[in-house]
C-alpha positions as CSV (number, residue, x, y, z in Angstrom):
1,X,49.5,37.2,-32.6
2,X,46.5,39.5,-33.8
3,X,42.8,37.9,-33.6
4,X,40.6,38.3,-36.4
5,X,37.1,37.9,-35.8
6,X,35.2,35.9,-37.8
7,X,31.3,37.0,-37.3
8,X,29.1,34.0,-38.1
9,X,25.5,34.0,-39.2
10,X,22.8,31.3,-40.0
11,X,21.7,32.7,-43.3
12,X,18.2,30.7,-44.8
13,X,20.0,27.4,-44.9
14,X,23.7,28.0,-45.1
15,X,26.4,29.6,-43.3
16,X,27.6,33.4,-43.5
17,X,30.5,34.7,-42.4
18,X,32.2,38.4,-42.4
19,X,35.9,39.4,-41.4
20,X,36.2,41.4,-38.3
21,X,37.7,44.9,-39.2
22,X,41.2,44.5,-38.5
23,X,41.0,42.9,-41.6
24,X,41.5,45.7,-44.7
25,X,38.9,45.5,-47.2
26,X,35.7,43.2,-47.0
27,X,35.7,39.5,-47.2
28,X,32.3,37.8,-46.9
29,X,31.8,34.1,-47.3
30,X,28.8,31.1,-47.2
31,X,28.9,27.6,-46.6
32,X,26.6,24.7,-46.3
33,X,28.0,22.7,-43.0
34,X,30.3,25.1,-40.1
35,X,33.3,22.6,-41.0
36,X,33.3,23.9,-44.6
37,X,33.0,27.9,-43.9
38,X,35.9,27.8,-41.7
39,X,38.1,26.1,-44.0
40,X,36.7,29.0,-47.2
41,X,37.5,31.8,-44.4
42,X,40.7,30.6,-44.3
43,X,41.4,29.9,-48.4
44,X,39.3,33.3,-49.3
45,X,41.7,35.6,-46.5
46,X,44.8,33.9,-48.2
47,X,43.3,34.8,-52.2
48,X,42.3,38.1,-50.2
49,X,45.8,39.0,-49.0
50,X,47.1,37.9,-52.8
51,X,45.2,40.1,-54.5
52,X,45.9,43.2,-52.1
53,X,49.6,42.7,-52.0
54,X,49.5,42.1,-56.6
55,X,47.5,45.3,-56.7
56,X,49.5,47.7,-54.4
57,X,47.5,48.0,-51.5
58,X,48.9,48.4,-48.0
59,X,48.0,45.0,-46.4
60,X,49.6,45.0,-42.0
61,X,52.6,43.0,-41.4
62,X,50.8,40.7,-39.5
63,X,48.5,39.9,-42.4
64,X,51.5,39.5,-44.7
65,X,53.1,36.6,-42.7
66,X,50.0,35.1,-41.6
67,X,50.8,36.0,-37.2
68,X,47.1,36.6,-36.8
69,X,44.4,33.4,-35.5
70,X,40.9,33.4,-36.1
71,X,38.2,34.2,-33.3
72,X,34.7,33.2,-34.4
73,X,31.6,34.3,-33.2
74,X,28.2,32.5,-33.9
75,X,24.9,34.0,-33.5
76,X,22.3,32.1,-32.2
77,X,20.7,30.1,-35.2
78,X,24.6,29.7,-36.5
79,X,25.0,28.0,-32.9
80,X,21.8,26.1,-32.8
81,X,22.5,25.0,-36.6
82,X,25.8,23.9,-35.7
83,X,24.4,22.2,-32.5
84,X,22.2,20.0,-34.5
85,X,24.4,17.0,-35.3
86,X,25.2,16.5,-31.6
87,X,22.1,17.9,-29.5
88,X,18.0,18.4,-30.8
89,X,16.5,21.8,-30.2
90,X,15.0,19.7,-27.1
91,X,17.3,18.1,-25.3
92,X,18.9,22.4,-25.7
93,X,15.6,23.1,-24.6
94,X,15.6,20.6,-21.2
95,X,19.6,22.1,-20.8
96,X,18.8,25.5,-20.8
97,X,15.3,25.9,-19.9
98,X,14.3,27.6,-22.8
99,X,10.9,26.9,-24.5
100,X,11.7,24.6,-27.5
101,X,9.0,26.4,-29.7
102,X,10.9,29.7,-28.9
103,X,14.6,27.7,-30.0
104,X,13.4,26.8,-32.9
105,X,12.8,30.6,-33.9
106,X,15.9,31.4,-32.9
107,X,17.4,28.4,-34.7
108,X,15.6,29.2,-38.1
109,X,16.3,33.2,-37.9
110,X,13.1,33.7,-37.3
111,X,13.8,35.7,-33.9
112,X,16.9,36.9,-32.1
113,X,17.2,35.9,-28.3
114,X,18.4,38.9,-25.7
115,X,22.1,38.3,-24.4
116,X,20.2,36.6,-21.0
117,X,18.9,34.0,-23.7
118,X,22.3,33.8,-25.4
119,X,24.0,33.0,-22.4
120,X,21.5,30.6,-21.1
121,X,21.9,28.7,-24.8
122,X,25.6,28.2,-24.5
123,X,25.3,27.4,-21.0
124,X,22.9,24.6,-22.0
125,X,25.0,23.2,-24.5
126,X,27.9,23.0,-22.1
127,X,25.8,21.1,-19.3
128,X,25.2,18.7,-22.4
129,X,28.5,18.8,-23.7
130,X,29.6,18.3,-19.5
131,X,27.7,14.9,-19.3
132,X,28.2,13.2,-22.5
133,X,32.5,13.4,-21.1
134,X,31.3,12.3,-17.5
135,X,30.5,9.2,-19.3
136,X,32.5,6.5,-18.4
């Protein structure tokens, strides 16, 4: 089963995704909510295999009979953004120990955090994640 990679962005209030390269071609899509960009990934890299395989082009075995899963990867304001039903940019902040002012540029695009920050994000959202299920 091949992975594609599915490279998400937070994009001035909606969501942007790219195709990783295994993928021939380019395929780009936006969304309003996370739910609906992964459901036009999946309908735009079907009408995207269509139209390679009608005009000629050599489109990988794999691709053909659909053997492939997706892999996405959200940066950090796609993650906060997604976040944001579930968790506020303080309770993340109180998780991860990251200034809240300093979340909310990364949630809005203003900034990009370092990989350190990153990790310490995600590992936030898990410690929340970890005690709303330890609750009985």
């Amino acid at each position: 089963m091949e992975k594609i990679i599915v490279n998400v962005s937070w994009c001035d209030k909606n969501y942007g995704a790219s195709l990783g390269e295994n993928v021939p071609g380019a395929v780009v899509v936006t969304a309003k909510t996370y739910e609906e960009l992964t459901e036009e990934v999946r309908e735009s890299l079907k009408f995207h295999i269509e139209g390679m395989i009608a005009d000629g082009d050599d489109v990988p075995q794999w691709l053909r009979d659909g053997e492939y899963e997706f892999e996405y990867h959200l940066d950090a304001a796609a993650l906060l953004q997604m976040c944001s039903p579930y968790a506020s940019i303080a309770a993340i902040s109180r998780a991860s120990g990251i200034n809240k002012h300093q979340l909310s540029h990364y949630a809005n695009g203003i900034k990009k955090p370092r990989p350190e920050q990153r990790r310490r994000i995600v590992e936030g959202i898990h410690k929340i994640g970890r005690e709303l299920i330890s609750l009985a």
